[in-house]
Steps between C-alpha positions, in 0.01 A plus 500: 500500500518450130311293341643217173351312264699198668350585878158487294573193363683351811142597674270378209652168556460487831135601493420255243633214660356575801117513279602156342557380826171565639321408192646170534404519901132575408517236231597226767271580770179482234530154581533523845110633544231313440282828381389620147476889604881470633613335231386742274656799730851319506485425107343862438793628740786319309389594141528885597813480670561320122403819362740712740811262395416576153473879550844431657633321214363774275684777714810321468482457099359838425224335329226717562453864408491615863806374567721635215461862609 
């Protein structure tokens, strides 16, 4: 199966919505817990799935040297 630059977009989007979607998740549920440790596991969680939707982003816009090969 071949392989386009819109399937890897089409699939970008998808996985990147599906990362916002549990960063907001873990964002909710901070509140839900009455624990510091946890807290700071869910909020640790959410900021590198932050990262990964930015790598995403970056993918997308060829913004990054490793990208533009």
């Amino acid at each position: 199966m071949a392989h386009t630059d819109a399937n890897a977009t089409h699939h970008t989007q998808k996985m990147k919505g599906e990362l916002n979607a549990l960063i907001v998740h873990l964002r909710e549920d901070i509140d839900k817990v009455d624990d510091p440790q946890f807290k700071a596991m869910f909020e640790t969680s959410a900021e590198v799935l932050g990262g990964l939707v930015k790598a995403f982003t970056h993918y997308k816009q060829k913004s990054e040297a490793a990208w533009k090969a």
